[in-house]
C-alpha positions as MATLAB code, in Angstrom:
seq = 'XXXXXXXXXXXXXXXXXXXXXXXXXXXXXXXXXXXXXXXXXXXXXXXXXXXXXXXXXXXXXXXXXXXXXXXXXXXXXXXXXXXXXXXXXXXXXXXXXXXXXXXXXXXXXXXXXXXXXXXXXXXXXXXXXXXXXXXXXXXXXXXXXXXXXXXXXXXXXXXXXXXXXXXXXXXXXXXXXXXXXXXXXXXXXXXXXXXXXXXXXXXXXXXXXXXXXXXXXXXXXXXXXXXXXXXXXXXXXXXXXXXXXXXXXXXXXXXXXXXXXXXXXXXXXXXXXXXXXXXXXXXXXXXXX';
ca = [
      -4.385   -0.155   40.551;
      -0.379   -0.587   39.554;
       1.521    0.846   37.572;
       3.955   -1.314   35.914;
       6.546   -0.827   33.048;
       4.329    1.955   31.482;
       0.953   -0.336   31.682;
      -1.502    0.040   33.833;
      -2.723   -3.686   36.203;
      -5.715   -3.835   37.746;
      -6.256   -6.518   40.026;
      -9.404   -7.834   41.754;
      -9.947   -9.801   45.036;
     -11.678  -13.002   44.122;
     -13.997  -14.512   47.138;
     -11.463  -17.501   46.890;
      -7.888  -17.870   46.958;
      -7.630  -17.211   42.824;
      -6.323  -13.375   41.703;
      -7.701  -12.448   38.242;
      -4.973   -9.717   36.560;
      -6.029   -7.913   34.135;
      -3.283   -6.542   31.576;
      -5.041   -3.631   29.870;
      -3.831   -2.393   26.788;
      -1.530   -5.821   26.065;
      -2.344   -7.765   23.148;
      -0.695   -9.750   20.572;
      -2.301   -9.098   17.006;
      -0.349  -11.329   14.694;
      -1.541  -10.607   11.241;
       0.494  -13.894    9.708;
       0.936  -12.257    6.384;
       3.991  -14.067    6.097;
       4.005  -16.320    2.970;
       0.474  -15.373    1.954;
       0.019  -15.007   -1.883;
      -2.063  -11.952   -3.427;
      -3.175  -11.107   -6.178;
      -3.473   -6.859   -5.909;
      -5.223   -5.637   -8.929;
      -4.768   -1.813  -10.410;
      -1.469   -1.645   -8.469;
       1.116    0.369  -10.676;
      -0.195    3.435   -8.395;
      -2.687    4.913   -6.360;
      -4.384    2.921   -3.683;
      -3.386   -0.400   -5.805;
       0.020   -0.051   -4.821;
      -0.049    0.821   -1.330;
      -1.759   -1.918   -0.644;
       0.736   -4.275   -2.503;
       3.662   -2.734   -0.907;
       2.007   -3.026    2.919;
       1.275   -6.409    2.175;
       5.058   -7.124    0.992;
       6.199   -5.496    3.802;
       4.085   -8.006    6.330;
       6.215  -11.069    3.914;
       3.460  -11.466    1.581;
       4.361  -12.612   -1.646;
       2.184  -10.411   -4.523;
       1.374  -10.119   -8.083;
       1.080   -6.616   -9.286;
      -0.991   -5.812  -12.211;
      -2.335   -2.785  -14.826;
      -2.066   -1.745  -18.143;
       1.019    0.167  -17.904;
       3.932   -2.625  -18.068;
       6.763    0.547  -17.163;
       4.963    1.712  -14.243;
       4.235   -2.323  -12.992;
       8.339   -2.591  -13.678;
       9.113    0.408  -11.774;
       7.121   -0.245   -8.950;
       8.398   -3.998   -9.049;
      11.640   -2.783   -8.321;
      10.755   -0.731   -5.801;
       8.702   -3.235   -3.617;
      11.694   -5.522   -3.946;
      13.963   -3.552   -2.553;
      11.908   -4.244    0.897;
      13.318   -7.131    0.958;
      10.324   -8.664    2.540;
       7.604  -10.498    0.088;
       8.264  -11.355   -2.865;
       6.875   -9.108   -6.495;
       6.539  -10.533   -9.430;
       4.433   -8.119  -12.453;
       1.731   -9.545  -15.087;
       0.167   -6.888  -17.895;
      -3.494   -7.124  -18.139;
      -6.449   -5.683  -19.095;
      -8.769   -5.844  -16.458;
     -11.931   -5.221  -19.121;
     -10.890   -8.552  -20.745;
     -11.735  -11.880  -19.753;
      -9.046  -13.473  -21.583;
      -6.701  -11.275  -19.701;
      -7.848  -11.822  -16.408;
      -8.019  -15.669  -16.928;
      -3.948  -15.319  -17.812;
      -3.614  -13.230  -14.856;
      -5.184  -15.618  -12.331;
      -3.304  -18.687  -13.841;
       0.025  -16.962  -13.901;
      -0.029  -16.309  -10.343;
      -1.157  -19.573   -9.420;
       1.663  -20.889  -11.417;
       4.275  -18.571   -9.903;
       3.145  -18.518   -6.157;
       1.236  -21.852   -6.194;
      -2.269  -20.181   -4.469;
      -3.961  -17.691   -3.933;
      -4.778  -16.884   -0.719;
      -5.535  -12.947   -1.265;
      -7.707  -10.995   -3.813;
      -7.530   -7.193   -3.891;
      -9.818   -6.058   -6.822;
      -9.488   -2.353   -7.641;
     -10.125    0.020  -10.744;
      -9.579    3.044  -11.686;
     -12.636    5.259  -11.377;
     -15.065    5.965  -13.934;
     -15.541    9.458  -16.161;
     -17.347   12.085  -14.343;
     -20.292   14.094  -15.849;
     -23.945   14.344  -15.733;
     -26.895   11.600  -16.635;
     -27.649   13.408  -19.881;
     -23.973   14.046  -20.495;
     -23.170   10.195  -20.480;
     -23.088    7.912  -23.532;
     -23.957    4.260  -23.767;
     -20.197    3.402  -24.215;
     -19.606    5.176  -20.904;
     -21.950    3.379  -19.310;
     -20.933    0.252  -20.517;
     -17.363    1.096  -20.281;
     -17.605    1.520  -16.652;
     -19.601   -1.454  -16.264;
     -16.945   -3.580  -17.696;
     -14.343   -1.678  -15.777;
     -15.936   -1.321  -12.041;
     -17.845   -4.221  -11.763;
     -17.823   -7.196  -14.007;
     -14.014   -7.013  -13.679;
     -13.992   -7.781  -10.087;
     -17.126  -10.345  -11.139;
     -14.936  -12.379  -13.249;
     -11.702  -11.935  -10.751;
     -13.702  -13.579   -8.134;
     -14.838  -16.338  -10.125;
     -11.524  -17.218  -11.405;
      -9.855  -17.177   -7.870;
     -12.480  -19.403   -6.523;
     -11.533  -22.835   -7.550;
      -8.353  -21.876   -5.337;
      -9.747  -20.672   -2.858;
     -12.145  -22.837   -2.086;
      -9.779  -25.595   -0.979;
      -7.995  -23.510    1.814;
     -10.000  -20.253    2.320;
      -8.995  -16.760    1.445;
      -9.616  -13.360    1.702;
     -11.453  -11.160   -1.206;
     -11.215   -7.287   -0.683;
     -13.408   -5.143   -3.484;
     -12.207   -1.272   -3.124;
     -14.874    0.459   -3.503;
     -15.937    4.564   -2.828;
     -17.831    6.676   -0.504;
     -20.181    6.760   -3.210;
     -21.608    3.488   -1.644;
     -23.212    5.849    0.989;
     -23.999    9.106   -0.391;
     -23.761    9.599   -3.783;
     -21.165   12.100   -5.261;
     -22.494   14.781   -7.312;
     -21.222   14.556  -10.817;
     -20.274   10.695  -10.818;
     -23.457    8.947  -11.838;
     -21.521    6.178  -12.974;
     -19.501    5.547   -9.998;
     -22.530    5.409   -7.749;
     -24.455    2.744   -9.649;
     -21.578    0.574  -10.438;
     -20.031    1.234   -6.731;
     -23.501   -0.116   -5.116;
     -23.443   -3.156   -7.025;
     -20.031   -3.842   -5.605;
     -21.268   -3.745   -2.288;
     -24.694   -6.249   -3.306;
     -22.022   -8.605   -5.156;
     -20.088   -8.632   -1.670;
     -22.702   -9.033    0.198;
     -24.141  -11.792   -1.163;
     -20.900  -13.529   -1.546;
     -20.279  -13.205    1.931;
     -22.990  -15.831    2.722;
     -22.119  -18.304   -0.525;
     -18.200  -18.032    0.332;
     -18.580  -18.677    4.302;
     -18.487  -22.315    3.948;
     -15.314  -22.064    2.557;
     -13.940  -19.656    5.241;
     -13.366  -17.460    2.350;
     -14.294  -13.439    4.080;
     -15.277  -10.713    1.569;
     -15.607   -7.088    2.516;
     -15.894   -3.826    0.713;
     -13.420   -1.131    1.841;
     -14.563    2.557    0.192;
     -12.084    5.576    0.498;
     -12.825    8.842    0.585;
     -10.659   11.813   -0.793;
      -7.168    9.988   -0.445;
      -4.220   11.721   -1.939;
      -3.899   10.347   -5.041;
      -3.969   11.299   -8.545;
      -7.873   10.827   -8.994;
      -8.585   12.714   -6.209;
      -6.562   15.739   -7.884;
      -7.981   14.455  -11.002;
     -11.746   15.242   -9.290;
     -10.919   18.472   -7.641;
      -9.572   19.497  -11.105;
     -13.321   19.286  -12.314;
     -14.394   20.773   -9.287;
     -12.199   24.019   -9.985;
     -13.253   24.216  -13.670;
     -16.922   23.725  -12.853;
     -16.856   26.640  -10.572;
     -14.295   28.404  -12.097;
     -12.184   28.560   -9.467;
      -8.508   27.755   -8.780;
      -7.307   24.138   -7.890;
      -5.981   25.143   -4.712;
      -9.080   26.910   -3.659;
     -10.908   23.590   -4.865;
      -8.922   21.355   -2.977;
      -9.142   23.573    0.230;
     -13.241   23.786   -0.162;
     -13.182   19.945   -0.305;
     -10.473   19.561    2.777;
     -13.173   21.531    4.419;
     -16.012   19.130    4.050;
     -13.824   16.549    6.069;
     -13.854   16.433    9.912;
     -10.415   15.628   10.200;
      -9.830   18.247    8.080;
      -7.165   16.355    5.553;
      -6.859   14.083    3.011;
      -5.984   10.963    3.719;
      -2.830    9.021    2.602;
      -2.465    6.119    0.785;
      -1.043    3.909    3.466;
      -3.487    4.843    5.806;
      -5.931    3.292    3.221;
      -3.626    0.377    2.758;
      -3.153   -0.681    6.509;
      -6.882   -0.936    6.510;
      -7.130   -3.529    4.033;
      -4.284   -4.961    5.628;
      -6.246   -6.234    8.750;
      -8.852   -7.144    6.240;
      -6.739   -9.462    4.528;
      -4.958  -10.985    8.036;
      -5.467  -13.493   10.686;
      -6.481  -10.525   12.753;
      -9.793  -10.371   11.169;
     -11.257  -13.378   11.012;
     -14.622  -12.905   11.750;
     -15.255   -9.973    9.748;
     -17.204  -10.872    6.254;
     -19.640   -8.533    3.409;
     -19.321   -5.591    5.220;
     -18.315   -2.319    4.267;
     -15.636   -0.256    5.604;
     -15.467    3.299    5.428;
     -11.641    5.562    4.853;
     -12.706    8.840    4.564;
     -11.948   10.502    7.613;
     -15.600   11.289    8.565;
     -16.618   12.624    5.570;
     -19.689   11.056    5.113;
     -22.356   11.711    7.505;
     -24.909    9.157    6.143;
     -25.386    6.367    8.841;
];
């Protein structure tokens, strides 16, 4: 065994005159973001935007997208200071099909393909079965899953003639179910049945789809949830937020970017072999298997 320039070289003697050398530790993961085109949905904030802005920073060029045209501006201007990818913004409604037909053609119109697809949503309302109306239910339906339904089938006709990568963000909830979110644990498991199923239909087009599900990242819904979780008990936020921390093996939230380099590989030539599986972010959290 040698130690060389910090790495460590095994070598072996062969029975002939060939030495093997092993470099452990050395190897070249080019993710080849460079030039790719995504489409990052939900990205004014939150988990949305991290993952535009990593993907910018790898060259990408991306279309942000959400409701909020100030926030998409604001954030437009702040991924293009990178100086990396290229951002361009589009206002849409993700619960409209008319919208997210603009929103696909625009960015096929501005970037030429589409070589990326990050669906995301904001989550659904908490509460209880019996606390939950038929507009909630249908609300969330339209919001959490036929969205990212009718994103894929828009993107396809693109995709389909060079491959791509689909990424549907998901939540924990796809494992063990979160008490006092009904709504995101049905809609969340159809995600991860829509994915898998894809996985086999898109394969022939080397298009890879995965479902990546965070756990409690630091972000506004997570405060949003542990809000809730202080008033149900009647305790302070703080001591909310420090009972949840608790229930996590690393013992943290997690940050947005660490979510974000995740979906990163997902998206890159380093994963290329990778397709409807389901990715956990949650720092241990769950313990289901």
């Amino acid at each position: 065994m040698i130690h060389k320039k910090g790495f460590i070289v095994e070598q072996y003697h062969m029975p002939c005159e060939y030495w093997l050398i092993f470099t452990i530790g050395v190897v070249a993961m080019e993710l080849n973001l460079k030039g790719k085109n995504a489409l990052v949905i939900a990205s004014s904030q939150g988990l949305g935007k991290a993952v535009a802005e990593a993907l910018v920073v790898e060259g990408a060029n991306v279309v942000i997208t959400s409701r909020d045209e100030v926030k998409l501006q604001q954030v437009q201007e702040e991924l293009t200071r990178v100086n990396k990818g290229h951002v361009v913004f589009f206002k849409a409604d993700i619960t409209k099909q008319e919208d997210i037909q603009s929103l696909v053609r625009f960015t096929v119109e501005t970037f030429g393909s589409i070589d990326i697809l990050v669906n995301n949503a904001g989550g659904p309302p908490g509460g209880k079965f019996e606390e939950i109306t038929d507009d909630q239910w249908q609300g969330a339906f339209e919001l959490n899953l036929l969205s990212y339904i009718r994103l894929i089938r828009e993107v396809l006709p693109e995709m389909k003639q060079q491959g791509g990568r689909i990424i549907n963000i998901a939540s924990t909830s796809i494992k063990q179910p979160i008490p006092g979110l009904i709504l995101s644990n049905t809609f969340r498991l159809g995600i991860v049945g829509l994915t898998k199923t894809l996985a086999v239909e898109l394969a022939p087009y080397n298009i890879l789809i995965n479902t990546v599900a965070p756990g409690r990242i630091s972000t506004a819904r997570t405060q949003h949830l542990d809000r809730l979780n202080a008033e149900r008990q009647g305790i302070t936020l703080e001591e909310a937020t420090a009972q949840s921390k608790r229930t996590i093996p690393l013992g943290r939230y997690g940050t947005p970017e660490e979510f974000a380099k995740v979906v990163t590989f997902l998206v890159s030539d380093a994963s290329t072999y990778m397709t409807g599986s389901s990715f956990m972010v949650d720092g241990g959290m769950v313990t289901a298997i």
